[in-house]
C-alpha positions as CSV (number, residue, x, y, z in Angstrom):
1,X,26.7,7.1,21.2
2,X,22.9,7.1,21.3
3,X,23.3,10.6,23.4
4,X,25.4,12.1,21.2
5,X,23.2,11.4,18.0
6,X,20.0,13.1,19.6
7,X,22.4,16.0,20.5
8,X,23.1,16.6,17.3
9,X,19.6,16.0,16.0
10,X,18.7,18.9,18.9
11,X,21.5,21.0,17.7
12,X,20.3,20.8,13.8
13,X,16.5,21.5,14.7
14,X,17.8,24.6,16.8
15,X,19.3,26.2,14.5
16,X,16.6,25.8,12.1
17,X,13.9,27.4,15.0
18,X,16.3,29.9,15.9
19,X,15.0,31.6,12.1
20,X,11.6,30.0,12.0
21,X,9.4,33.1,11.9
22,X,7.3,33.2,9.0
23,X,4.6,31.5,6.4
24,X,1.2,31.8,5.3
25,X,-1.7,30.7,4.3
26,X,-1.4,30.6,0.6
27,X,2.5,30.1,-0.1
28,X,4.0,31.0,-3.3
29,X,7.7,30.5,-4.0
30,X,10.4,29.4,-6.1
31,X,11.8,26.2,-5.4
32,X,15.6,26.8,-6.0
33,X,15.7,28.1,-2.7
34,X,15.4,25.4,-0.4
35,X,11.8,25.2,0.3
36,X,12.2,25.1,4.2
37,X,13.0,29.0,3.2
38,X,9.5,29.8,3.7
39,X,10.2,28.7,7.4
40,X,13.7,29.1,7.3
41,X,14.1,32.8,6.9
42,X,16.8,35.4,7.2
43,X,14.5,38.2,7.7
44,X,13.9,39.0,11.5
45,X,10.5,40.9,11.0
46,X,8.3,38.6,11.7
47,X,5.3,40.6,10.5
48,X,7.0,42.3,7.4
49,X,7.9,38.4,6.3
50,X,4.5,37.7,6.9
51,X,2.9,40.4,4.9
52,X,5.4,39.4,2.0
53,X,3.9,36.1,1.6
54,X,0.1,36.6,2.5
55,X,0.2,39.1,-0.4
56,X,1.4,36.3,-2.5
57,X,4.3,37.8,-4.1
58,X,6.6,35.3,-5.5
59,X,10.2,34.8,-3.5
60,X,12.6,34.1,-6.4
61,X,16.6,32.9,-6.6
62,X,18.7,33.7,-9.9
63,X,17.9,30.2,-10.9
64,X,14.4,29.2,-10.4
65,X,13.3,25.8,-11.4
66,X,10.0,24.9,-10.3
67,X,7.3,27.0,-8.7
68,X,5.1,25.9,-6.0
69,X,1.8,27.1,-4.5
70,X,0.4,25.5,-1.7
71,X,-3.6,26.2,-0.8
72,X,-6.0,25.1,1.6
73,X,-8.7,22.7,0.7
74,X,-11.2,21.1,2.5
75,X,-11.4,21.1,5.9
76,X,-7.5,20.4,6.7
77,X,-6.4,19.2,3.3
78,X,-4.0,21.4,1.6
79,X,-3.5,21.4,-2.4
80,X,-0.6,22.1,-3.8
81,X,0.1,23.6,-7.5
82,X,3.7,23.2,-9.0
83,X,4.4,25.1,-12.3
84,X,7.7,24.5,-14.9
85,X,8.0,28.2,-16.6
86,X,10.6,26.9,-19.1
87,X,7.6,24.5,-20.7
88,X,4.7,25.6,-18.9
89,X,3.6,22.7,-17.4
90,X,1.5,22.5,-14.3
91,X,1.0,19.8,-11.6
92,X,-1.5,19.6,-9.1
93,X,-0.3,16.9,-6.1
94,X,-3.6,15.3,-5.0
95,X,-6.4,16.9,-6.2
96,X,-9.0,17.5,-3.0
97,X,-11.5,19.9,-4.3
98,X,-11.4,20.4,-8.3
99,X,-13.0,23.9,-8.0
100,X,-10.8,25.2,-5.6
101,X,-7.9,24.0,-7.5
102,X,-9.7,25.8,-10.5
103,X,-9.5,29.3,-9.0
104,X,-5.8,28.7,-7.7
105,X,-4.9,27.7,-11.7
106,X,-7.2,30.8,-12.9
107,X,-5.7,33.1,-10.2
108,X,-2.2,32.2,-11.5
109,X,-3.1,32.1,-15.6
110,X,-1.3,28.5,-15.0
111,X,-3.1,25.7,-17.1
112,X,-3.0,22.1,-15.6
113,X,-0.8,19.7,-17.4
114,X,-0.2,16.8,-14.5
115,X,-2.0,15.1,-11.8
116,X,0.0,13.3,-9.2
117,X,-1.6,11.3,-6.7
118,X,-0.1,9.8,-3.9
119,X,-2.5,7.4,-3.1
120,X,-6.3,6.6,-3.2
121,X,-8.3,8.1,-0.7
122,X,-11.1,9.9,-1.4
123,X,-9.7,13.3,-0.3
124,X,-6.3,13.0,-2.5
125,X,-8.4,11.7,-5.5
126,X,-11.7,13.7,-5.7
127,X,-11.0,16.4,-8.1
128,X,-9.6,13.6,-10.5
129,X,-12.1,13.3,-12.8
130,X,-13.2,16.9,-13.1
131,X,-10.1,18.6,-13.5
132,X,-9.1,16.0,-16.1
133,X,-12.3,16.6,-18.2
134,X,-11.4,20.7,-17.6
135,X,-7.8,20.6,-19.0
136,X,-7.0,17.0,-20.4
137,X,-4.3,16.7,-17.5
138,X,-2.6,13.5,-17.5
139,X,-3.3,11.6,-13.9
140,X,-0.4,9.1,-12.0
141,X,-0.3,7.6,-9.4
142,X,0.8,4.4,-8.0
143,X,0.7,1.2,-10.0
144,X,-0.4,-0.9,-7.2
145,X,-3.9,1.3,-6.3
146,X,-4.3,2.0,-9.9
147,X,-7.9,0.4,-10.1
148,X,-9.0,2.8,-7.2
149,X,-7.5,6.2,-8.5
150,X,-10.0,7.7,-10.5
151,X,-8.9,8.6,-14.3
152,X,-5.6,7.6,-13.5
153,X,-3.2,7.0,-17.4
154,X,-0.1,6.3,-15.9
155,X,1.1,3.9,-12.8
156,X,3.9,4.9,-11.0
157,X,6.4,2.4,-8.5
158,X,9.4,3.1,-6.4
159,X,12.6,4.2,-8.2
160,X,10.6,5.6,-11.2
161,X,11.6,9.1,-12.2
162,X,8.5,11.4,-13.3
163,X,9.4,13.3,-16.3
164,X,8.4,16.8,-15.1
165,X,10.6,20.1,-14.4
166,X,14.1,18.9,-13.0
167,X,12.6,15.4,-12.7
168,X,10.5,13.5,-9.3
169,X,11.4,10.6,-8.0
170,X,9.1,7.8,-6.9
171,X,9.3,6.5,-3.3
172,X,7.4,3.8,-2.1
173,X,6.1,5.1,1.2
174,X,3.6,2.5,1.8
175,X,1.9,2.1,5.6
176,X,-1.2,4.5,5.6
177,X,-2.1,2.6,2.4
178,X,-0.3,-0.1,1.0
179,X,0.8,1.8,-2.2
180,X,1.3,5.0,-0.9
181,X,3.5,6.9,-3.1
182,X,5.9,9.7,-2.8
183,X,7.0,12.4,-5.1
184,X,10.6,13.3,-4.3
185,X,12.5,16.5,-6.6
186,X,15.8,16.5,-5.7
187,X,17.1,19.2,-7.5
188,X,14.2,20.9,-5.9
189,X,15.3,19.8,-2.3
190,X,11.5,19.1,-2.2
191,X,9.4,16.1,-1.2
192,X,6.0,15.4,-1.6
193,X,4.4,13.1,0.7
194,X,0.7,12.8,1.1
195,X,-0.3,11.6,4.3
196,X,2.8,8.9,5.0
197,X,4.6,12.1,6.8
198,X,3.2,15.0,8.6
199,X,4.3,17.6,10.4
200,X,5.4,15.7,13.8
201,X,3.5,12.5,12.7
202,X,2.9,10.1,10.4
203,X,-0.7,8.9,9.0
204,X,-2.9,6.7,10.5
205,X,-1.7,2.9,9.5
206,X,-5.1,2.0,7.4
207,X,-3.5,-0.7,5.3
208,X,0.1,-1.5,6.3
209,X,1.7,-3.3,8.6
210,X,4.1,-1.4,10.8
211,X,7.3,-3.3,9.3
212,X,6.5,-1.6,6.1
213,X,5.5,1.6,7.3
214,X,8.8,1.7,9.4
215,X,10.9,1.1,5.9
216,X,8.4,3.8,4.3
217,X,9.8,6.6,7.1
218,X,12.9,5.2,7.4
219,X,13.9,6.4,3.8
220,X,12.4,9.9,4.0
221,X,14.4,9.8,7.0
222,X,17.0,9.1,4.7
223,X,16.9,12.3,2.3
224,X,18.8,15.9,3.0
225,X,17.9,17.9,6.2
226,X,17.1,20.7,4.0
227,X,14.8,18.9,2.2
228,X,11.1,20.4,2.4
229,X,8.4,18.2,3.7
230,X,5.1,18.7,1.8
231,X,2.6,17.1,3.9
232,X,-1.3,17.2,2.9
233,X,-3.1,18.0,6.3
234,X,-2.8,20.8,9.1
235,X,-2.4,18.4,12.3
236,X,0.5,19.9,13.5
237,X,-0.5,21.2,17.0
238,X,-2.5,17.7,17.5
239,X,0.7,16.0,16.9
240,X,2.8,18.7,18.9
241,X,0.3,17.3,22.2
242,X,1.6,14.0,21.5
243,X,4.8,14.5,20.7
244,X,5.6,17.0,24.1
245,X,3.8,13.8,26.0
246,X,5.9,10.9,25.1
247,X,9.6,13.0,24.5
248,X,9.1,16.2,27.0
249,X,13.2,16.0,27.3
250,X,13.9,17.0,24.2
251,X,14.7,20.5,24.3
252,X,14.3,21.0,20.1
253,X,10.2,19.8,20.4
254,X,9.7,22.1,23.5
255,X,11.0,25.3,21.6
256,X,9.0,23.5,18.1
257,X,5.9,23.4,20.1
258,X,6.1,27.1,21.6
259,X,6.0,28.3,17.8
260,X,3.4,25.6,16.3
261,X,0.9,27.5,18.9
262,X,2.4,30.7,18.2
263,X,1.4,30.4,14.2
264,X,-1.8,28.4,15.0
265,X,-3.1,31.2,17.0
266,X,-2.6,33.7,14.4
267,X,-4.4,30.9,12.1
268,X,-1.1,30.4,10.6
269,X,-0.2,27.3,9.1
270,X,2.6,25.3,10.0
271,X,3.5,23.3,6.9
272,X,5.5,22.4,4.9
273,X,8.7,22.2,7.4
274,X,12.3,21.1,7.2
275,X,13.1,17.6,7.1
276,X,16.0,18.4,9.4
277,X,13.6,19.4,11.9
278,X,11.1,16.3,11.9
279,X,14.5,14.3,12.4
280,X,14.9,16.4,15.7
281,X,11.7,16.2,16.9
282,X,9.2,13.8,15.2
283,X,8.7,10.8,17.6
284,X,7.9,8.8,14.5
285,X,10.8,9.0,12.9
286,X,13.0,8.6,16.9
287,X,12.1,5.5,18.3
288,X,15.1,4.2,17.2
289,X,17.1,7.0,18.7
290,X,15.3,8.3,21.9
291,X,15.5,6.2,24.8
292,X,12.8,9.0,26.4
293,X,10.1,8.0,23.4
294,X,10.9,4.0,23.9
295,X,10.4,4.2,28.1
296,X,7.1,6.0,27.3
297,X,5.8,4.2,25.0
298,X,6.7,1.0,26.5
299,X,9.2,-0.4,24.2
300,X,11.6,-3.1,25.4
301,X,15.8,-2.9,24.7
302,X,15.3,-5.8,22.7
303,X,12.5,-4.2,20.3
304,X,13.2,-3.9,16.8
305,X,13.1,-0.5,15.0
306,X,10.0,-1.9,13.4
307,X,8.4,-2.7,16.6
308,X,9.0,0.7,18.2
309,X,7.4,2.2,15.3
310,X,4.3,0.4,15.8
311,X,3.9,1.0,19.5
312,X,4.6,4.5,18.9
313,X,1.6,4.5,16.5
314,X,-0.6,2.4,18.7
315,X,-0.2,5.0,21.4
316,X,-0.9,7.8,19.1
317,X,-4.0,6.1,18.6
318,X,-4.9,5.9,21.6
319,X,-3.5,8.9,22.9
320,X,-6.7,11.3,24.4
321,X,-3.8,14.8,25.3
């Protein structure tokens, strides 16, 4: 049984890589296509696709709900924009740098109406205050960190819906902090989710223990395949090292891996990705599914779900590839 789950997991993130030829630096698309379309694509010209979105043009569907630009900020951070045409309203997720979110809004003629934090660390939080004094934007972010997010007018907890464009769900997706938040669109197919998921890996468990950080993955785990995974940092090809090292079997990560260096060499990024695809090759969200990840990271039969999680995270932290 436990074979024939991971072969369908490989089968799914196949035929996802099988069209994964394309994104950008700056990406700028409708949302009413699944997001993963950015690297999900039906065009086979690699460097025409390319072109298309480096230029910035918009990819649109006959019923486009929310716009989403995503930016690089910081060192590794990325910012991401969403805009609601049919009100106007603009987002910012995190808010890294307030003047390089200030030229993204200006380049766009978008004004900013929202600020959704995640959580409270200094990187996800430090344009707070500014951008709020430039455009009165209204700042959430989760109840339970509220005294450490800057500016912050509204607290946010799992199951509460966020009354912007099609509507975002809250999801507690504490473990990297304790109130880590997530912001999940699912008419959108689109999740949000700070530094709780990244692009094969999970953050760094600051705060949390690793039952609660197991519960966090498990239910974005949970959504669509073809939800989009918005993550907030470029560590893809660091995670790909430790990912090959503890689940070099799995045939899905080995093709993954060939194209993460593939799009890092051309100073491509590789986020956001498919949810379908993390399932098939994500170690953090397989220990309960790969016996290859469990033997090499020393986890017993008898281990918990929880307790596979942590010593998957203990030997990322550890891990020197």
């Amino acid at each position: 049984k436990e074979a024939h789950r991971s072969m369908i997991y490989q089968q799914r993130c196949m035929r996802f890589l099988s069209s994964t030829r394309a994104t950008s630096c700056c990406v700028f698309l409708s949302l009413s296509l699944p997001v993963a379309s950015f690297v999900h694509t039906k065009s086979n010209n690699f460097n025409e696709q390319t072109a298309r979105f480096l230029t910035g043009r918009t990819m649109t569907t006959s019923c486009p709900t929310l716009t989403v630009a995503q930016f690089p900020c910081l060192g590794d951070n990325y910012g991401y924009l969403i805009h609601d045409s049919s009100t106007g309203h603009t987002a910012a997720i995190d808010t890294p740098d307030a003047e390089t979110y200030r030229l993204e809004l200006e380049k766009r003629k978008w004004t900013l109406t929202h600020i959704f934090n995640t959580h409270h660390h200094w990187d996800h939080t430090g344009g707070n205050l500014e951008l709020q004094k430039m455009y009165g934007a209204t700042i959430y972010g989760p109840e339970s960190e509220r005294p450490r997010i800057p500016g912050i007018d509204y607290g946010v907890r799992e199951g509460d819906l966020v009354d912007f464009g099609s509507g975002a769900k809250v999801m507690d997706v504490g473990g990297h902090t304790l109130g880590h938040i997530a912001y999940h669109f699912p008419s959108d197919k689109v999740v949000f989710v700070g530094d709780a998921l990244f692009m094969l890996g999970c953050g760094k468990m600051f705060e949390g223990t690793p039952s609660q950080f197991w519960k966090s993955l498990s239910g974005l785990r949970d959504l669509p395949d073809d939800t989009t995974v918005c993550c907030a940092h470029e560590y893809t090809e660091s995670n790909a090292r430790f990912a090959i090292s503890v689940e070099p079997g799995n045939r899905a990560l080995v093709d993954r891996v060939k194209v993460i260096k593939e799009l890092r060499a051309k100073g491509q990024p590789t986020v956001p990705g498919s949810l379908g695809v993390e399932k098939a090759t994500n170690p953090f969200l397989r220990g309960d599914i790969s016996e290859e990840i469990r033997k090499n990271v020393g986890a017993l039969d008898t281990d918990s779900p929880d307790v596979i999680f942590g010593k998957i995270r203990r030997a990322k932290d550890t891990f020197r590839g």
